[in-house]
N, CA and C atoms of all chains as a GROMACS GRO file, in nm:
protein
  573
    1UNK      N    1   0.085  -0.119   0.000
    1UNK     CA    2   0.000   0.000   0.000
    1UNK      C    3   0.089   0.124   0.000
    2UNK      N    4   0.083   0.213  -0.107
    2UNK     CA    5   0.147   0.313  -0.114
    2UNK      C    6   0.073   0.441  -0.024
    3UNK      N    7   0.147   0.473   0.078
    3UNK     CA    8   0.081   0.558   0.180
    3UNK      C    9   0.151   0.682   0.183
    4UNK      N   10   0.106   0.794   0.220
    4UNK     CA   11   0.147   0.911   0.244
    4UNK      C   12   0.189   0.954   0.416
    5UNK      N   13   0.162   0.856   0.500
    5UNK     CA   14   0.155   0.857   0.607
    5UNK      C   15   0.292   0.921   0.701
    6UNK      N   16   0.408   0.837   0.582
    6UNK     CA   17   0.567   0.831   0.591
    6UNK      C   18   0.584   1.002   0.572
    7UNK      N   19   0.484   1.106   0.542
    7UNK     CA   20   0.538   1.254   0.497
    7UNK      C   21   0.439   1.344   0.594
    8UNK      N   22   0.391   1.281   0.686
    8UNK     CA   23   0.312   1.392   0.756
    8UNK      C   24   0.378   1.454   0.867
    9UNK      N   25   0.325   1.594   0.884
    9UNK     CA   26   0.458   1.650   0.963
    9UNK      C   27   0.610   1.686   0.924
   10UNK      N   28   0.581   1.635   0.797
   10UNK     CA   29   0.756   1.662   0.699
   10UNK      C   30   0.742   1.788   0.616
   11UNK      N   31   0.858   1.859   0.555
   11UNK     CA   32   0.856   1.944   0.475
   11UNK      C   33   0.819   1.874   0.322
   12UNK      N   34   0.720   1.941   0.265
   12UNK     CA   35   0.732   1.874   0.107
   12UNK      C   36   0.680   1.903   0.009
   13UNK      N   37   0.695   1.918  -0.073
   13UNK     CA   38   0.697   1.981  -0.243
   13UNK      C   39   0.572   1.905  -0.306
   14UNK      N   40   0.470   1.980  -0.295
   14UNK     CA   41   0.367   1.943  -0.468
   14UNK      C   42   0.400   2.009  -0.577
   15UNK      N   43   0.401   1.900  -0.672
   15UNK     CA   44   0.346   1.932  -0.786
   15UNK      C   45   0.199   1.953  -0.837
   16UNK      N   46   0.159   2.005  -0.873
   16UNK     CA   47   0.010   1.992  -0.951
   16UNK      C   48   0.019   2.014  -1.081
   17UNK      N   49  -0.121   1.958  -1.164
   17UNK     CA   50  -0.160   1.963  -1.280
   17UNK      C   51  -0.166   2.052  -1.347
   18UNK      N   52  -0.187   2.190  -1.259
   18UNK     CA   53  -0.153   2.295  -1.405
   18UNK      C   54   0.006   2.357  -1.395
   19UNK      N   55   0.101   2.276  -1.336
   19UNK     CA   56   0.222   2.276  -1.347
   19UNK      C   57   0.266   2.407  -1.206
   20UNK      N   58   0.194   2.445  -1.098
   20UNK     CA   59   0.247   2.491  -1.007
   20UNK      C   60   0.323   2.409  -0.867
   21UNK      N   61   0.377   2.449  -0.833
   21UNK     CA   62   0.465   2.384  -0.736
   21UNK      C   63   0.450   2.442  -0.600
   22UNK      N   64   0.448   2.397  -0.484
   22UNK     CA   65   0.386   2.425  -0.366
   22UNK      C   66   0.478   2.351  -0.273
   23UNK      N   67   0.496   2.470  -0.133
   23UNK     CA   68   0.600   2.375  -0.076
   23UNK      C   69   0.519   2.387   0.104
   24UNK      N   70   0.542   2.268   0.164
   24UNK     CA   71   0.446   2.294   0.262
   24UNK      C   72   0.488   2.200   0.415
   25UNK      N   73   0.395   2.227   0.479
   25UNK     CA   74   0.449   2.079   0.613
   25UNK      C   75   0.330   2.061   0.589
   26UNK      N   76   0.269   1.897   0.552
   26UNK     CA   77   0.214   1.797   0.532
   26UNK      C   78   0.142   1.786   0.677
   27UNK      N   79  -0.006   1.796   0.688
   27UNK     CA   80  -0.022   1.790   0.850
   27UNK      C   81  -0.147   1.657   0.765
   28UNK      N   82  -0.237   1.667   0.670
   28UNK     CA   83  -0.317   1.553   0.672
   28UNK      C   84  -0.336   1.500   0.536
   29UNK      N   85  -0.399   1.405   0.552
   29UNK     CA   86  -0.430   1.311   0.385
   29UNK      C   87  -0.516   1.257   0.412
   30UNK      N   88  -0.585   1.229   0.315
   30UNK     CA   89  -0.705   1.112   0.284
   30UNK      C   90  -0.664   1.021   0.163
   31UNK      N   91  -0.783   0.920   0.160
   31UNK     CA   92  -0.721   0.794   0.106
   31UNK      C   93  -0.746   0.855  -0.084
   32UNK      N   94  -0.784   0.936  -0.091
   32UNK     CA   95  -0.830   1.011  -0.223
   32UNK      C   96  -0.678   1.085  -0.260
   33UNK      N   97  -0.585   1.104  -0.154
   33UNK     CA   98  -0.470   1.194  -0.145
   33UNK      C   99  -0.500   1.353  -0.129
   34UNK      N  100  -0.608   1.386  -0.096
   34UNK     CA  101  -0.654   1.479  -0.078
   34UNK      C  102  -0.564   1.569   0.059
   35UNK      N  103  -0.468   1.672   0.040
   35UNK     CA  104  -0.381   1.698   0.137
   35UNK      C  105  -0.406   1.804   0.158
   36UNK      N  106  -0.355   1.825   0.329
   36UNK     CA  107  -0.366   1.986   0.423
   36UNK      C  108  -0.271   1.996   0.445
   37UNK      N  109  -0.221   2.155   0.367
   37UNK     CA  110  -0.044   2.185   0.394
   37UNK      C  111  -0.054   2.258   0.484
   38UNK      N  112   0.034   2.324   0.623
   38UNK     CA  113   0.056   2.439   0.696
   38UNK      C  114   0.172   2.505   0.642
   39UNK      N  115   0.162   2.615   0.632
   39UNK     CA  116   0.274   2.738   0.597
   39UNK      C  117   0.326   2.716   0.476
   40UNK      N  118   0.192   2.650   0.386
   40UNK     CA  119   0.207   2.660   0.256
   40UNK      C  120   0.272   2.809   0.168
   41UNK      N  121   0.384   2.763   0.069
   41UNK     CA  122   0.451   2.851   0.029
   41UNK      C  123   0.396   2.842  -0.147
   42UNK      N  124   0.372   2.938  -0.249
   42UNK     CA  125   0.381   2.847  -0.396
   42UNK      C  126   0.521   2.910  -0.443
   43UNK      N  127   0.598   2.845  -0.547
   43UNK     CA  128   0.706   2.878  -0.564
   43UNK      C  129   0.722   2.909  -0.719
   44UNK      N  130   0.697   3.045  -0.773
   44UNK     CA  131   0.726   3.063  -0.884
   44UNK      C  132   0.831   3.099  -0.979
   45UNK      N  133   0.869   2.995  -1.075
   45UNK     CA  134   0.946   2.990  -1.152
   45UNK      C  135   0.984   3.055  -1.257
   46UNK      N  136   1.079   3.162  -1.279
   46UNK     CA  137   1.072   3.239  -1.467
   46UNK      C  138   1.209   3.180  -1.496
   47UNK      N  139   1.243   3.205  -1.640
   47UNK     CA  140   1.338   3.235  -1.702
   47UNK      C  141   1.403   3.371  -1.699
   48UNK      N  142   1.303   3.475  -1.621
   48UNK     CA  143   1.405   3.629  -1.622
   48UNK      C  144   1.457   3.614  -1.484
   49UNK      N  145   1.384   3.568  -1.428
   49UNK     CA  146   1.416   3.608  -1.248
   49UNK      C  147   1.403   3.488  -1.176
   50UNK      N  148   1.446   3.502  -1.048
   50UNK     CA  149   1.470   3.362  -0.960
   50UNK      C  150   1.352   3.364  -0.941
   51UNK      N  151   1.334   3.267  -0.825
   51UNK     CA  152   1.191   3.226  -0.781
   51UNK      C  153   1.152   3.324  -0.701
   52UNK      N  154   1.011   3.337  -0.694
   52UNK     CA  155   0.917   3.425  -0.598
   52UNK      C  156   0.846   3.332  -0.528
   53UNK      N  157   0.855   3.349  -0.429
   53UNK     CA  158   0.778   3.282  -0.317
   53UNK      C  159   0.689   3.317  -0.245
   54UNK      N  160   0.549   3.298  -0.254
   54UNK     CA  161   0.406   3.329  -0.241
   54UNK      C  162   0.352   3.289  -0.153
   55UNK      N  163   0.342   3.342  -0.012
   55UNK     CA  164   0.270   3.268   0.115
   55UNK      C  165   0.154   3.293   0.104
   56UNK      N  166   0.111   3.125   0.116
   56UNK     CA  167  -0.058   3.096   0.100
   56UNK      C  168  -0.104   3.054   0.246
   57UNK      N  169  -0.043   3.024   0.329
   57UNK     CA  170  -0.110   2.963   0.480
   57UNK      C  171  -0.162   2.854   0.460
   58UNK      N  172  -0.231   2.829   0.540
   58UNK     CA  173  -0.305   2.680   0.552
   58UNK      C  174  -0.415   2.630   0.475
   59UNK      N  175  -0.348   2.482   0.379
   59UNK     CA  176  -0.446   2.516   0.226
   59UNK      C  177  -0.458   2.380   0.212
   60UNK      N  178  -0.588   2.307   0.215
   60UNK     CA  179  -0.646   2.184   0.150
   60UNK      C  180  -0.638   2.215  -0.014
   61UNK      N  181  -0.544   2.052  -0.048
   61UNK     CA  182  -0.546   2.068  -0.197
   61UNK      C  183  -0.629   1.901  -0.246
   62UNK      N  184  -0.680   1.957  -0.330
   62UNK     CA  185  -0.731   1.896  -0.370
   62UNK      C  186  -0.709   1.746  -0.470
   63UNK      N  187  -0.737   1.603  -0.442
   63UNK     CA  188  -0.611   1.484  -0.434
   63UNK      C  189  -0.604   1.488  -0.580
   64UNK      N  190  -0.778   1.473  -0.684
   64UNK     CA  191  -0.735   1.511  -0.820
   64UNK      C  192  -0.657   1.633  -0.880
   65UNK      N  193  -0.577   1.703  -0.831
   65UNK     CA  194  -0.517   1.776  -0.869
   65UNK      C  195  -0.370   1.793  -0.873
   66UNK      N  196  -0.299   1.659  -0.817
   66UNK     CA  197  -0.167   1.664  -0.768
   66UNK      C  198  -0.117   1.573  -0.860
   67UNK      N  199   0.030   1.604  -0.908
   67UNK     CA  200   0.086   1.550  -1.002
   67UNK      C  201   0.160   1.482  -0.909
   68UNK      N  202   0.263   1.513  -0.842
   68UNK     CA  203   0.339   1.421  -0.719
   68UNK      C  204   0.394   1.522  -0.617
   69UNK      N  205   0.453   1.411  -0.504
   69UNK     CA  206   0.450   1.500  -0.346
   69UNK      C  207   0.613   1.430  -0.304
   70UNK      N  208   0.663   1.544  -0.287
   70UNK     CA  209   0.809   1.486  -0.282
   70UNK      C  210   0.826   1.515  -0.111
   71UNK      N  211   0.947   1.448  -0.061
   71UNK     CA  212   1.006   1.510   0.100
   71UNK      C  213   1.093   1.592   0.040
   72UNK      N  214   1.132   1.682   0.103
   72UNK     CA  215   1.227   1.816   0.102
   72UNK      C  216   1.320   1.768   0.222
   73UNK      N  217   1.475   1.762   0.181
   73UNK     CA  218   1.574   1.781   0.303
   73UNK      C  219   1.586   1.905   0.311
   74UNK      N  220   1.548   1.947   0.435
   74UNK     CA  221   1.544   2.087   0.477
   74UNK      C  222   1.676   2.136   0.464
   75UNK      N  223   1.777   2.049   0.499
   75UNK     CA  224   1.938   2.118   0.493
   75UNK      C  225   1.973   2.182   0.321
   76UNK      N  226   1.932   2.044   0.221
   76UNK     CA  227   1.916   2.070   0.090
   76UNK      C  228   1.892   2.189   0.128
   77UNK      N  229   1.760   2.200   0.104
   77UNK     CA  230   1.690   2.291   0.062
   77UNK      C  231   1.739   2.456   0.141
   78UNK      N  232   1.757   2.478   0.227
   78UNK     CA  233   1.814   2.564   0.298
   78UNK      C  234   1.938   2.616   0.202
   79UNK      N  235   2.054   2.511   0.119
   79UNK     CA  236   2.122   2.570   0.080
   79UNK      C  237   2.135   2.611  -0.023
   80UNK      N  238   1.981   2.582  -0.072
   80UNK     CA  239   1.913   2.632  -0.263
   80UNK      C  240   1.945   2.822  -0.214
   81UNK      N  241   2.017   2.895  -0.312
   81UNK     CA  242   1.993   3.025  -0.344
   81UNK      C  243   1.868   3.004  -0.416
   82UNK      N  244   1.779   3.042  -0.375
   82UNK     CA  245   1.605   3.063  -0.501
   82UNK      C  246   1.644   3.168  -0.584
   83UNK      N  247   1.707   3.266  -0.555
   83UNK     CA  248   1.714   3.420  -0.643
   83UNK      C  249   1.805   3.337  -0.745
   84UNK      N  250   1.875   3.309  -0.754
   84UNK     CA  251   1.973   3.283  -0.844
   84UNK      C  252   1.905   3.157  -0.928
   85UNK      N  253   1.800   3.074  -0.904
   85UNK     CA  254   1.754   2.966  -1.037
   85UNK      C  255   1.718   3.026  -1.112
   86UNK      N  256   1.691   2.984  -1.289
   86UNK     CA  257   1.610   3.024  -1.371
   86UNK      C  258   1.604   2.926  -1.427
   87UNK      N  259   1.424   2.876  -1.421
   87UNK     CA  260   1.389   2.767  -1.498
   87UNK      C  261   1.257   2.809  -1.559
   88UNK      N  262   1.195   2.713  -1.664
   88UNK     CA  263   1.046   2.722  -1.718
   88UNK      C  264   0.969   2.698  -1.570
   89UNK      N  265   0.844   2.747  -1.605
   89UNK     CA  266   0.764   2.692  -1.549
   89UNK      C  267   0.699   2.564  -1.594
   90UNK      N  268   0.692   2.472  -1.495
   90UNK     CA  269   0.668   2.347  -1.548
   90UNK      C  270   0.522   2.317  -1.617
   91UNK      N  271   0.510   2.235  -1.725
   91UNK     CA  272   0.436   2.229  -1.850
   91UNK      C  273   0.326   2.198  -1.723
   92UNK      N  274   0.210   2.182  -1.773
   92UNK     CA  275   0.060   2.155  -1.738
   92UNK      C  276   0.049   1.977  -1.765
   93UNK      N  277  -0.043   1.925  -1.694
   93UNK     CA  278  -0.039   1.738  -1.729
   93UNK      C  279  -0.138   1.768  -1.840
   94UNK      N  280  -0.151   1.703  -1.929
   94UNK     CA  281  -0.169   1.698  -2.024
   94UNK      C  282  -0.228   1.541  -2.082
   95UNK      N  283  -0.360   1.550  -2.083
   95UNK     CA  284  -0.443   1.413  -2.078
   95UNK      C  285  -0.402   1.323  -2.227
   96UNK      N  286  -0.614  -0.498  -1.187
   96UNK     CA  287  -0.556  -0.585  -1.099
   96UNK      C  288  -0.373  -0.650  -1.129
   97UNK      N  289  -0.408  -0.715  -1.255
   97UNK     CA  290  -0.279  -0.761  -1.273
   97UNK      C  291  -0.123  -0.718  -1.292
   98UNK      N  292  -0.183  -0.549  -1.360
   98UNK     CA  293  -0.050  -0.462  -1.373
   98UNK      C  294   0.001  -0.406  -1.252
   99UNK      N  295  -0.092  -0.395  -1.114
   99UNK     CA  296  -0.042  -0.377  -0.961
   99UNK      C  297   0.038  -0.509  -0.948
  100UNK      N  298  -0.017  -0.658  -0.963
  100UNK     CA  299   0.080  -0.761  -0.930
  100UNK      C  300   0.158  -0.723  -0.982
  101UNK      N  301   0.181  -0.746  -1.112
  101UNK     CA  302   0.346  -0.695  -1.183
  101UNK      C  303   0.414  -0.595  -1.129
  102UNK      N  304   0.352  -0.458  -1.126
  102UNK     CA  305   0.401  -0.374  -1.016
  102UNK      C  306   0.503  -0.420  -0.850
  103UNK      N  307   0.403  -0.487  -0.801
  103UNK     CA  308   0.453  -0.534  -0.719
  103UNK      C  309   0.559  -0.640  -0.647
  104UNK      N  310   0.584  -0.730  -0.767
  104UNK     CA  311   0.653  -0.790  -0.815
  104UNK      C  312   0.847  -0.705  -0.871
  105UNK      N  313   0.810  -0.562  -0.877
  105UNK     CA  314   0.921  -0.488  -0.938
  105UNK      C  315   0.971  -0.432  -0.828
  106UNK      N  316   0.924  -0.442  -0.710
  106UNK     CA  317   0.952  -0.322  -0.595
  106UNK      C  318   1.097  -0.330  -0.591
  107UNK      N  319   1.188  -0.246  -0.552
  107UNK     CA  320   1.317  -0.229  -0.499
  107UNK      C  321   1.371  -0.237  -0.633
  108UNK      N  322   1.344  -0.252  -0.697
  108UNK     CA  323   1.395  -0.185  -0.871
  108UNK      C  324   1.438  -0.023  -0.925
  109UNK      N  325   1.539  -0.050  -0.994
  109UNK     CA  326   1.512   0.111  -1.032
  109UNK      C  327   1.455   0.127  -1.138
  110UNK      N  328   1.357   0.222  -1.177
  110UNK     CA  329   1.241   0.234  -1.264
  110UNK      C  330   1.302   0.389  -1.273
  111UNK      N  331   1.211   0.419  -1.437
  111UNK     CA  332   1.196   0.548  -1.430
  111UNK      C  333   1.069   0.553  -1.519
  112UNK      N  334   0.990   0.680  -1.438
  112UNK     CA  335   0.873   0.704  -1.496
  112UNK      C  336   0.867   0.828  -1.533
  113UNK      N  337   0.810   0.843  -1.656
  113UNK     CA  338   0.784   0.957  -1.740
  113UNK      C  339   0.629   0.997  -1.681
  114UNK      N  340   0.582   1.138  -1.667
  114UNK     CA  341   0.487   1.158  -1.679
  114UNK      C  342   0.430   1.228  -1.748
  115UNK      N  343   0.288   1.240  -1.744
  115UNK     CA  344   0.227   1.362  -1.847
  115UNK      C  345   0.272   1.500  -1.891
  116UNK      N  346   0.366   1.500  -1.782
  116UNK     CA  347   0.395   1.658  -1.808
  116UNK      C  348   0.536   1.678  -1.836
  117UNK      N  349   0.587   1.530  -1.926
  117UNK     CA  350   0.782   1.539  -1.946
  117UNK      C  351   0.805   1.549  -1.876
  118UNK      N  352   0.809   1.528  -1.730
  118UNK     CA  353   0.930   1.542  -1.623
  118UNK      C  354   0.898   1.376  -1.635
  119UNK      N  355   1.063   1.390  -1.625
  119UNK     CA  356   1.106   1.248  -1.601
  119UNK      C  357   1.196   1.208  -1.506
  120UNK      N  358   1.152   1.070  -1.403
  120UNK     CA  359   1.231   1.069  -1.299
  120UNK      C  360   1.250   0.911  -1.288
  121UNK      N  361   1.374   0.926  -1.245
  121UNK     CA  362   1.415   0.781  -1.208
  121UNK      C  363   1.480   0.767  -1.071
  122UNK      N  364   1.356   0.599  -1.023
  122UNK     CA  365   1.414   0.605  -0.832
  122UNK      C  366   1.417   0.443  -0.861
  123UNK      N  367   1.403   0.436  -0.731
  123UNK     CA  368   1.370   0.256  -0.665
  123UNK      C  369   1.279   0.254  -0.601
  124UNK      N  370   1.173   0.167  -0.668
  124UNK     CA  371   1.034   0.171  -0.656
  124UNK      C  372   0.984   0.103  -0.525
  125UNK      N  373   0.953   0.225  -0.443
  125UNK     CA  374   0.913   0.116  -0.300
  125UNK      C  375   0.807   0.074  -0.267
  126UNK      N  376   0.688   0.129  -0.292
  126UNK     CA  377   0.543   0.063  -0.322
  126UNK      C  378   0.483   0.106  -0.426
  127UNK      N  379   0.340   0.051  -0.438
  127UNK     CA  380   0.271   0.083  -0.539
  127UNK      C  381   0.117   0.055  -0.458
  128UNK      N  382   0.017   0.105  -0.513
  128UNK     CA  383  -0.080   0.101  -0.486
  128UNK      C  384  -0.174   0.056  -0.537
  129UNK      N  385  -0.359   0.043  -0.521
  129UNK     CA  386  -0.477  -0.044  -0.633
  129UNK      C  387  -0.469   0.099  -0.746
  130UNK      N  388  -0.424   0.249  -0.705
  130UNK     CA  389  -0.447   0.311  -0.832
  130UNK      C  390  -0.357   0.341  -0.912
  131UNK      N  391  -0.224   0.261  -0.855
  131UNK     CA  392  -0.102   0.237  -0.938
  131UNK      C  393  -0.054   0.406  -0.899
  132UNK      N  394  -0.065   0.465  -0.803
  132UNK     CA  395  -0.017   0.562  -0.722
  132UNK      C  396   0.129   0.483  -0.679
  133UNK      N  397   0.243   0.584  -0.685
  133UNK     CA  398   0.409   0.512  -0.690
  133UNK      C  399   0.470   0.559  -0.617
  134UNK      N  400   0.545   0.500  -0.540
  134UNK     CA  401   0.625   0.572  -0.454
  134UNK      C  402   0.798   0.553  -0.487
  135UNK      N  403   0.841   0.650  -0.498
  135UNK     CA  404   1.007   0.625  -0.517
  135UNK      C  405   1.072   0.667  -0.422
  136UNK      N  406   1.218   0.583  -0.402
  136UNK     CA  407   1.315   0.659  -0.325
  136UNK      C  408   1.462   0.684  -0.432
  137UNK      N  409   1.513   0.743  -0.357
  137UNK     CA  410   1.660   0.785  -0.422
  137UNK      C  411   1.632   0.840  -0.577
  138UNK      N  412   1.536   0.926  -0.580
  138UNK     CA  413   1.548   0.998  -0.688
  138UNK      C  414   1.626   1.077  -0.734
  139UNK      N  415   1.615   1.085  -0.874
  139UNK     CA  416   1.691   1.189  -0.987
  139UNK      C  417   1.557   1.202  -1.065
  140UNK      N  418   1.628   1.315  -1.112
  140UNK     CA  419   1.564   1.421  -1.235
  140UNK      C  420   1.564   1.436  -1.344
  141UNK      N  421   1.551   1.347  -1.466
  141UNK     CA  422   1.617   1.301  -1.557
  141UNK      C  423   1.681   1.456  -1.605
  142UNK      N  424   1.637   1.549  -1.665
  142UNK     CA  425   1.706   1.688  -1.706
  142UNK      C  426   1.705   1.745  -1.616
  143UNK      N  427   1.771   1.782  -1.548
  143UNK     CA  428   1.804   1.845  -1.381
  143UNK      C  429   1.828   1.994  -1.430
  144UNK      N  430   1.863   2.048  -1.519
  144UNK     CA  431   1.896   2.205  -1.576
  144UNK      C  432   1.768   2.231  -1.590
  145UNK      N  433   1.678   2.188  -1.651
  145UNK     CA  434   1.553   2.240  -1.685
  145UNK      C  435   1.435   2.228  -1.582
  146UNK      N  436   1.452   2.085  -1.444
  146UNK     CA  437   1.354   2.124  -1.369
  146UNK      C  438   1.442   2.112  -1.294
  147UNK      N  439   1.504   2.241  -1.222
  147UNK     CA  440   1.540   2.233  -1.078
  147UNK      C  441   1.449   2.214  -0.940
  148UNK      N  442   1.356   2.221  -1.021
  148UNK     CA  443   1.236   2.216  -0.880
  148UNK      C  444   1.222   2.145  -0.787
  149UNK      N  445   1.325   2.020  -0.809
  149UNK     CA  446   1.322   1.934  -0.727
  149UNK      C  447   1.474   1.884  -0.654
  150UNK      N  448   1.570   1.993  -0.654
  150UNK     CA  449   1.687   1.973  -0.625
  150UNK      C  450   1.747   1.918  -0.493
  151UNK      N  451   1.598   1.937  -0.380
  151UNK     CA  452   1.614   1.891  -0.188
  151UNK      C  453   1.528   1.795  -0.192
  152UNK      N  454   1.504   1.706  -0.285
  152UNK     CA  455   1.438   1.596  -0.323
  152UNK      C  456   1.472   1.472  -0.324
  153UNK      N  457   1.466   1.378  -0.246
  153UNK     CA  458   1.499   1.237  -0.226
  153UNK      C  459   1.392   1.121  -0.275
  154UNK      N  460   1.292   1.120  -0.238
  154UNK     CA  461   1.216   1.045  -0.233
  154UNK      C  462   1.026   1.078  -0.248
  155UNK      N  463   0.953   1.052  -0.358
  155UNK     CA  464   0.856   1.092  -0.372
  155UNK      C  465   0.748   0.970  -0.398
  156UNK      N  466   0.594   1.040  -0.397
  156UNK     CA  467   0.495   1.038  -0.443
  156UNK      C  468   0.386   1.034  -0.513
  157UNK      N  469   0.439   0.948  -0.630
  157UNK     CA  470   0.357   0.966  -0.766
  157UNK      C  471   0.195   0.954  -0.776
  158UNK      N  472   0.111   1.034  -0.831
  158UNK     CA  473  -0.015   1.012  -0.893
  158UNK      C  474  -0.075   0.898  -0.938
  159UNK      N  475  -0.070   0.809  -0.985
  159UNK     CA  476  -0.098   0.711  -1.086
  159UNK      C  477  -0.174   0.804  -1.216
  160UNK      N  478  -0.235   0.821  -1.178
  160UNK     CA  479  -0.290   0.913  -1.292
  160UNK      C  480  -0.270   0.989  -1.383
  161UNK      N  481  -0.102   1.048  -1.329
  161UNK     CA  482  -0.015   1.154  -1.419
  161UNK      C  483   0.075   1.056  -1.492
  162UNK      N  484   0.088   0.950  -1.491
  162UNK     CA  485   0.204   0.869  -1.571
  162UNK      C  486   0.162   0.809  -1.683
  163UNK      N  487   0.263   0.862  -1.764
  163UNK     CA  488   0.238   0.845  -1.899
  163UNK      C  489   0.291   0.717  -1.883
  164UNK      N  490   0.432   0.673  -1.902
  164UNK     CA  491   0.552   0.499  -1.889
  164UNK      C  492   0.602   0.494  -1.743
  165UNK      N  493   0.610   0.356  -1.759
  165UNK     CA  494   0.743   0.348  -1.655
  165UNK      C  495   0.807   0.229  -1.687
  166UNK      N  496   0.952   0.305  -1.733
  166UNK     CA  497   1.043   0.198  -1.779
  166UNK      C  498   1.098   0.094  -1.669
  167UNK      N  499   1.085   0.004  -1.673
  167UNK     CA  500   1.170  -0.088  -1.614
  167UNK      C  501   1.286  -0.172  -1.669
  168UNK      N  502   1.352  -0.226  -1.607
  168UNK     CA  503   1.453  -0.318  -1.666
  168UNK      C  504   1.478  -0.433  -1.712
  169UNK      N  505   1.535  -0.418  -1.825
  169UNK     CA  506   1.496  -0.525  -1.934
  169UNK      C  507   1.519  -0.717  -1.882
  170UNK      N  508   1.392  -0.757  -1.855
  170UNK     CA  509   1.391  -0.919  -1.768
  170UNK      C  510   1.332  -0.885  -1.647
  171UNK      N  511   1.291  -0.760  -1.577
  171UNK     CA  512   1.243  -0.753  -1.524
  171UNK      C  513   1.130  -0.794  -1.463
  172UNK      N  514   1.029  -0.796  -1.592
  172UNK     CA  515   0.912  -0.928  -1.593
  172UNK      C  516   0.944  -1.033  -1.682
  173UNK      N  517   0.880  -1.133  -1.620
  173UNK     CA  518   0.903  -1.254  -1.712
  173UNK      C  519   0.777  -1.286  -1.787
  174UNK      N  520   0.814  -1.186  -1.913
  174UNK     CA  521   0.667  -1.158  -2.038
  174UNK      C  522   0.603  -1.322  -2.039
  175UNK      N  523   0.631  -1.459  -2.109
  175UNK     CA  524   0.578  -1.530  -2.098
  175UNK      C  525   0.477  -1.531  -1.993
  176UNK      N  526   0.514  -1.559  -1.865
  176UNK     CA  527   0.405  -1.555  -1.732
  176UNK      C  528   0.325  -1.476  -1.793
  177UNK      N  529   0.346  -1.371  -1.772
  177UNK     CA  530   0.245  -1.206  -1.773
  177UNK      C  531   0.152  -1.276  -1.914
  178UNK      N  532   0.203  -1.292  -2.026
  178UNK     CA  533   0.068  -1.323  -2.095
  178UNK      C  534   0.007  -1.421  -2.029
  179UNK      N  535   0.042  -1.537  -2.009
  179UNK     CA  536  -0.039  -1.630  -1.976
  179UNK      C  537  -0.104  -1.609  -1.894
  180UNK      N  538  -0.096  -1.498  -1.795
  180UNK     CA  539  -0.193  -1.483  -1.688
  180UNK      C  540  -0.303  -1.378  -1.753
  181UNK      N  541  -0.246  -1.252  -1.843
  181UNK     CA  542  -0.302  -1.164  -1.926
  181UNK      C  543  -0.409  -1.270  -2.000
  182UNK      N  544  -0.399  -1.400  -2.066
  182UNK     CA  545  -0.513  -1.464  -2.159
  182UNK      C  546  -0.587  -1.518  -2.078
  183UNK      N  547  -0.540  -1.546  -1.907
  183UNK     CA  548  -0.608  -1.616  -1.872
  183UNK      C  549  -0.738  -1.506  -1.772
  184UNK      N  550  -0.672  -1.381  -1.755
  184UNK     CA  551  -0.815  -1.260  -1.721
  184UNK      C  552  -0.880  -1.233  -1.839
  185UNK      N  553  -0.833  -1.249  -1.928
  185UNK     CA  554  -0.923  -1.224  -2.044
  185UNK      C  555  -1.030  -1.334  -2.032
  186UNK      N  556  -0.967  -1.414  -2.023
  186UNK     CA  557  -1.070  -1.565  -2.051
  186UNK      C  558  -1.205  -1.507  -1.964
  187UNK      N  559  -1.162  -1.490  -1.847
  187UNK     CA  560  -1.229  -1.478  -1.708
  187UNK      C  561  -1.336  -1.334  -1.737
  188UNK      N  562  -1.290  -1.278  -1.782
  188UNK     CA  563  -1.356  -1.165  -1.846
  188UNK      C  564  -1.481  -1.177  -1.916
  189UNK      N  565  -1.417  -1.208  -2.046
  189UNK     CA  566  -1.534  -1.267  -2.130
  189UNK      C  567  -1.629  -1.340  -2.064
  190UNK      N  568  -1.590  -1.418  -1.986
  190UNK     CA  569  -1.715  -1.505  -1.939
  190UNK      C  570  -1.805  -1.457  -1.860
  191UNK      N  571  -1.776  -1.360  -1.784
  191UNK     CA  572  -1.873  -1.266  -1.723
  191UNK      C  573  -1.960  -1.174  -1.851
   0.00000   0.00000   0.00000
């Protein structure tokens, strides 16, 4: 049984379907994958400029809507410069 | 039903799955689920320049729903079996 159980309370990265990315602490799930982030962040991506980071607070997402849910090593991640990436924004899923 | 057995049958493999949206990633497949929802560890990024988005990323969470392939390694299944069990849900099928 592939469970989400192993990421609650963890730092961690959605993806979703229209290609935004969301970074959050994982507090709940349902068996639908239906997830409640706290101190949800969204993290936007250009090619001119680093990332902008968009505090959303505490946000039920919705389980049909998630492309995948990664763990974040906080140390990693701590030593990402965000100003300094430049990437696409990631494509949309595409049926 | 049967592509979760096979699934399950692959665990601790390294796989890489493409999804709907070209990102492509390759881990070692630690479960799988009835909606073919995937779980990987020790991931990579197949083009890591183009999605950095996932650079404090170890281990994830796949959709079932967003995956387009997932390659596995070649002998990985043993195709003979798999049809024979594939003709034999068919059989079972039809007869309903």
């Amino acid at each position: 049984m592939s469970s989400l159980a192993g990421y609650v309370d963890k730092l961690v990265l959605m993806i979703l379907q229209d290609g935004r990315t969301i970074v959050g602490t994982l507090a709940g799930f349902d068996q639908k994958s239906n997830i409640v982030l706290s101190n949800s962040t969204e993290r936007v991506y250009s090619l001119e400029e680093g990332v902008e980071e968009v505090p959303l607070g505490l946000y039920l997402v919705k389980g049909d809507t998630i492309t995948l849910i990664a763990e974040i090593d906080p140390e990693k991640d701590s030593a990402i410069d965000l100003s300094s990436i430049r990437a696409e924004p990631l494509p949309a899923i595409r049926y | 039903m049967l592509i979760f057995s096979v699934f399950k049958t692959l665990t601790d493999q390294r796989v890489t799955v493409e999804l709907k949206n070209e990102l492509s990633i390759t881990g070692t497949l630690k479960s799988v689920d009835q909606f073919l929802n995937i779980r990987l560890d020790n991931i990579s990024v197949h083009d890591e320049a183009r999605h950095p988005h996932m650079m404090a990323v170890k281990n994830c969470f796949i959709r079932g729903s967003v995956v387009r392939y997932v390659q596995i390694p070649a002998g990985g299944v043993d195709t003979q079996l798999l049809e024979d069990a594939t003709r034999r849900e068919a059989a079972t099928q039809t007869k309903r």
